[in-house]
Every structure is written in C-alpha cells, then in structure tokens.
KOLVEXLUM-756275 format. One line per field, with one value per residue: x, y negated, z of N, C-alpha, C in turn; residue number from 1. Coordinates in Angstrom, 2 decimals. Layout:
% residues N
nx	(X, ...)
ny	(Y, ...)
nz	(Z, ...)
cax	(X, ...)
cay	(Y, ...)
caz	(Z, ...)
cx	(X, ...)
cy	(Y, ...)
cz	(Z, ...)
nr	(NUM, ...)
//
This chain:
% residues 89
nx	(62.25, 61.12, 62.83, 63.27, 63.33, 65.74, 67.64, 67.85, 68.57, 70.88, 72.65, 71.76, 73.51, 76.10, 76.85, 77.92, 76.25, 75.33, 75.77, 73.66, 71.53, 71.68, 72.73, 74.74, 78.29, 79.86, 83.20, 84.65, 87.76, 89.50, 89.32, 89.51, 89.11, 86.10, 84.87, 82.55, 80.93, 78.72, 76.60, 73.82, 73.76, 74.74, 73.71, 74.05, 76.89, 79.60, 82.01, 81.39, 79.58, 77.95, 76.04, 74.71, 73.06, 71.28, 70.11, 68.66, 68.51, 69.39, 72.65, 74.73, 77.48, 79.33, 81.75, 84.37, 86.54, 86.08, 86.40, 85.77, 87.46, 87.73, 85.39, 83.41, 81.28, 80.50, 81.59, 82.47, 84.81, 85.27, 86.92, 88.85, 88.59, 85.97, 82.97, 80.75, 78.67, 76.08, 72.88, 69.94, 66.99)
ny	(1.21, 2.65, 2.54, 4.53, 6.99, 5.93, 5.88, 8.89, 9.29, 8.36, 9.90, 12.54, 12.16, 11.87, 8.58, 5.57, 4.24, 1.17, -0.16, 1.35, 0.82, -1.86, -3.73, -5.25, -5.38, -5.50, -6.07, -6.22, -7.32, -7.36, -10.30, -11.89, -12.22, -11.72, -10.18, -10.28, -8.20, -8.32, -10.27, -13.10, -15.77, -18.56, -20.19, -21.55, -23.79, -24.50, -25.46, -24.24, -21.88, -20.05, -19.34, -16.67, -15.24, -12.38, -9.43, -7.97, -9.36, -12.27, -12.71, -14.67, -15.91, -16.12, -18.75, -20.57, -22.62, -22.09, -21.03, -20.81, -18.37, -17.13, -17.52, -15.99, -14.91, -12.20, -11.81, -12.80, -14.61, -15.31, -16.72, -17.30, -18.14, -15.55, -15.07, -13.85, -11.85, -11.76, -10.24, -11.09, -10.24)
nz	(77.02, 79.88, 83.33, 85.14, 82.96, 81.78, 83.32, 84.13, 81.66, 81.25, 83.72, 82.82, 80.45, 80.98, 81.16, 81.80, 84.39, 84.73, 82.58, 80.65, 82.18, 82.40, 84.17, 87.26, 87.79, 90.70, 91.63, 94.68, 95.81, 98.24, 100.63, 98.56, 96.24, 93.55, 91.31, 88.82, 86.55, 83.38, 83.40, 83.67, 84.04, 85.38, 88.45, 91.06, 91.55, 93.78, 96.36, 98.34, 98.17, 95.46, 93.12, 91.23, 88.31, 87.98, 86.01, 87.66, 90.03, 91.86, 92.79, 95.79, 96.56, 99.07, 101.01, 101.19, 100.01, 97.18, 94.05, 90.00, 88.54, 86.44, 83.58, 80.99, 78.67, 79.35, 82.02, 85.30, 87.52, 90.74, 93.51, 96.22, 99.95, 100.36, 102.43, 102.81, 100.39, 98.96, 97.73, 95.96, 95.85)
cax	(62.39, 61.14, 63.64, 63.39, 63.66, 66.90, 68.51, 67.61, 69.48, 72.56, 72.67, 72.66, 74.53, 77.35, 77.27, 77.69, 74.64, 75.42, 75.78, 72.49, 70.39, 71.91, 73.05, 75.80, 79.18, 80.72, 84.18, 85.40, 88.99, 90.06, 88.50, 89.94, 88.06, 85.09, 84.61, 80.91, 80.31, 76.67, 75.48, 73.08, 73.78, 75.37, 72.63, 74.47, 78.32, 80.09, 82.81, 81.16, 78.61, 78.17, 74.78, 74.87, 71.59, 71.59, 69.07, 68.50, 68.44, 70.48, 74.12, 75.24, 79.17, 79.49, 82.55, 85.10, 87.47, 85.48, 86.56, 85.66, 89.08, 87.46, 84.00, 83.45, 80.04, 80.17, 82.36, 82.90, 86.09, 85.14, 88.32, 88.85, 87.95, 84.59, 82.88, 79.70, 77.92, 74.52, 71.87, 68.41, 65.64)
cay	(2.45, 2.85, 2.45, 5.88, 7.39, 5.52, 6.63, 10.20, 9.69, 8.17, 10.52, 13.60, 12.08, 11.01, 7.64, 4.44, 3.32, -0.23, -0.22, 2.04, 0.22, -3.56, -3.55, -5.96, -4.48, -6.28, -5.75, -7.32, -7.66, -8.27, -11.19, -13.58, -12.05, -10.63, -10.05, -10.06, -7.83, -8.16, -11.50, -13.54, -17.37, -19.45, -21.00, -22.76, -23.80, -25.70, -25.05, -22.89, -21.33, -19.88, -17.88, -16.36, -14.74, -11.20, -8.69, -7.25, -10.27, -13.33, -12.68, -15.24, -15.37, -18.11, -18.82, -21.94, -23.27, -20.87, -21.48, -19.71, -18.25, -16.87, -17.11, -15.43, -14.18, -10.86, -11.61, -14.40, -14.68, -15.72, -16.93, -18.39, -17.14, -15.00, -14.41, -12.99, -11.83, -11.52, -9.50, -11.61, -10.08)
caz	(77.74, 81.31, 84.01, 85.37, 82.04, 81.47, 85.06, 83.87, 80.51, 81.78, 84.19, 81.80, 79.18, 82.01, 80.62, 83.19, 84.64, 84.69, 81.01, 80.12, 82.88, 82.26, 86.09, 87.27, 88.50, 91.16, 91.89, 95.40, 95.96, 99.69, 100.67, 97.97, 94.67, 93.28, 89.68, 88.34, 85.01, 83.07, 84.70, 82.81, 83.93, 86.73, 89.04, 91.61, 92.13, 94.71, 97.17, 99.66, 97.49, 93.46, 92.95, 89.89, 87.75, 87.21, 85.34, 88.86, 91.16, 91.99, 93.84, 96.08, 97.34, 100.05, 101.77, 101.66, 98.26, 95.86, 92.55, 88.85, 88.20, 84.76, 82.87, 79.65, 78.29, 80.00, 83.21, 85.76, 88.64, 91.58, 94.08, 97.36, 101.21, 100.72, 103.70, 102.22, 99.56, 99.44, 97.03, 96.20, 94.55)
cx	(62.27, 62.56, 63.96, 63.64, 65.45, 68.07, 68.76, 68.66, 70.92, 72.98, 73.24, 73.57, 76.48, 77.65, 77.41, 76.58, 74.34, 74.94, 74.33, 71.94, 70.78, 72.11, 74.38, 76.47, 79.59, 81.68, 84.92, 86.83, 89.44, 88.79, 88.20, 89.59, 87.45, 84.87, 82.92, 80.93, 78.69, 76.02, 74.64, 73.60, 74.46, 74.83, 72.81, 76.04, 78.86, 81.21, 82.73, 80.38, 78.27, 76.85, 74.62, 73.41, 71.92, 70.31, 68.29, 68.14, 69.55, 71.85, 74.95, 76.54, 79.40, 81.15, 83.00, 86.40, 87.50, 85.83, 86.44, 86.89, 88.69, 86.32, 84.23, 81.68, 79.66, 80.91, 82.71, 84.07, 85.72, 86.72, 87.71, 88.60, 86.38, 84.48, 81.81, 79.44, 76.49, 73.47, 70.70, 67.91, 64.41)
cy	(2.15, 3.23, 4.43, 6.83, 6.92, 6.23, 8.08, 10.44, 9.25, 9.14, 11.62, 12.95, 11.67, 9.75, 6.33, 3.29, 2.00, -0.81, 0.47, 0.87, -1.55, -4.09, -4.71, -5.13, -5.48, -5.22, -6.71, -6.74, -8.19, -9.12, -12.56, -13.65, -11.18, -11.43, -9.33, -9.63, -7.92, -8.90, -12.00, -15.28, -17.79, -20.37, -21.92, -22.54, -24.57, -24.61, -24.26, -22.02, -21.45, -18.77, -17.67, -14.77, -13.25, -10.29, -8.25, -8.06, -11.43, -12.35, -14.01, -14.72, -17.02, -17.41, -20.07, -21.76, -22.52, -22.00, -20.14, -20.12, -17.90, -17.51, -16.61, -15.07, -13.06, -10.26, -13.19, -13.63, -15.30, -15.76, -17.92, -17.53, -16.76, -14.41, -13.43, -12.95, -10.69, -11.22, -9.95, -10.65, -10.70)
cz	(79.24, 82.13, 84.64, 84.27, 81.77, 82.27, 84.45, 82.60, 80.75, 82.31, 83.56, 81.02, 79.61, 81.55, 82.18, 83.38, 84.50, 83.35, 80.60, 81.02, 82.63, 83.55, 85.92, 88.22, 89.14, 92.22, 93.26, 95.48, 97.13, 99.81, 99.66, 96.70, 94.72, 91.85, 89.24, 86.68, 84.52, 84.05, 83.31, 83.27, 85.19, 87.10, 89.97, 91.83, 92.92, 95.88, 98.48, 99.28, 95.80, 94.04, 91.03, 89.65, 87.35, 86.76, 86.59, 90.14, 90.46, 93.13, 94.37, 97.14, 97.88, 100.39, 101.62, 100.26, 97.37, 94.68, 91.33, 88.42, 86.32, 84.65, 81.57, 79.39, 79.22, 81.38, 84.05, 87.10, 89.46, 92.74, 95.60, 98.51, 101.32, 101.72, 103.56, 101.21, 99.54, 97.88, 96.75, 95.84, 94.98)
nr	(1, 2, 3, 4, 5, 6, 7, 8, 9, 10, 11, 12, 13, 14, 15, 16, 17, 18, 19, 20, 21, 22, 23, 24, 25, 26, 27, 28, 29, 30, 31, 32, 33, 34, 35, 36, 37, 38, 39, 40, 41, 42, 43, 44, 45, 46, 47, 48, 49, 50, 51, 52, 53, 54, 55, 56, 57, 58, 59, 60, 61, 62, 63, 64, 65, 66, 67, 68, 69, 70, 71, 72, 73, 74, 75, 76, 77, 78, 79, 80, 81, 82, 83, 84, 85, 86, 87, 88, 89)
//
C-alpha cells in the first residue's frame, strides 16, 4: 500500500500513524532519556554516540555517558547527558 494511501487511512480510521505507516516514536525525557519505538537495528554505539536504523532514516543521539538502559525487539533506552539528536535520511 502506497504511503499516501496509508496516511489517508490512518487518518480516517483515527488509528496511530506510527503504527499504520511503520514510523519510529521517539520519546525524549529531559535531557537524560529518549525512548525509541519501531527501530529496525543498532548501527553504532559508544559513549558519546548510538545511531540507530529506522524504516524512515537513521537517528543519531550524541552526547557524553550514553548508555542502553533497555533493548527489546520493539524498543531501545537510551540514558546519559543528550545534547542532540539528529534525523538522517
């Protein structure tokens, strides 16, 4: 199903776009978490920087003593002082 078609049916059907379109939700938290729903993989990690794969792009979250507080299949925890996060496509 075409992307624009999809938008259109979420839309009417009030359902959440994320979920119809396969979108990632990110949830920041202050500066000291952000919670990533509907990622696909974890591309780079290290203590100032985690880029993580999503249907939509990459999302990188820099800052300084980042650590994955969770992972699961369908959610990761990001922790520590984020200073940015940044959107590829």
């Amino acid at each position: 199903m075409r992307t624009g078609i999809k938008e259109h049916m979420a839309d009417l059907l009030a359902l959440p776009r994320e979920i119809i379109l396969n979108l990632p939700q990110v949830i920041l938290t202050g500066s000291g978490e952000v919670n990533i729903e509907n990622y696909k993989n974890l591309i780079e990690y290290t203590d100032t920087k985690i880029r993580i794969n999503t249907n939509s792009g990459i999302l990188m979250v820099a800052g300084h003593n980042l650590a994955l507080k969770q992972i699961t299949a369908e959610h990761i925890t990001v922790t520590g002082g984020i200073i940015k996060l940044e959107y590829l496509m």
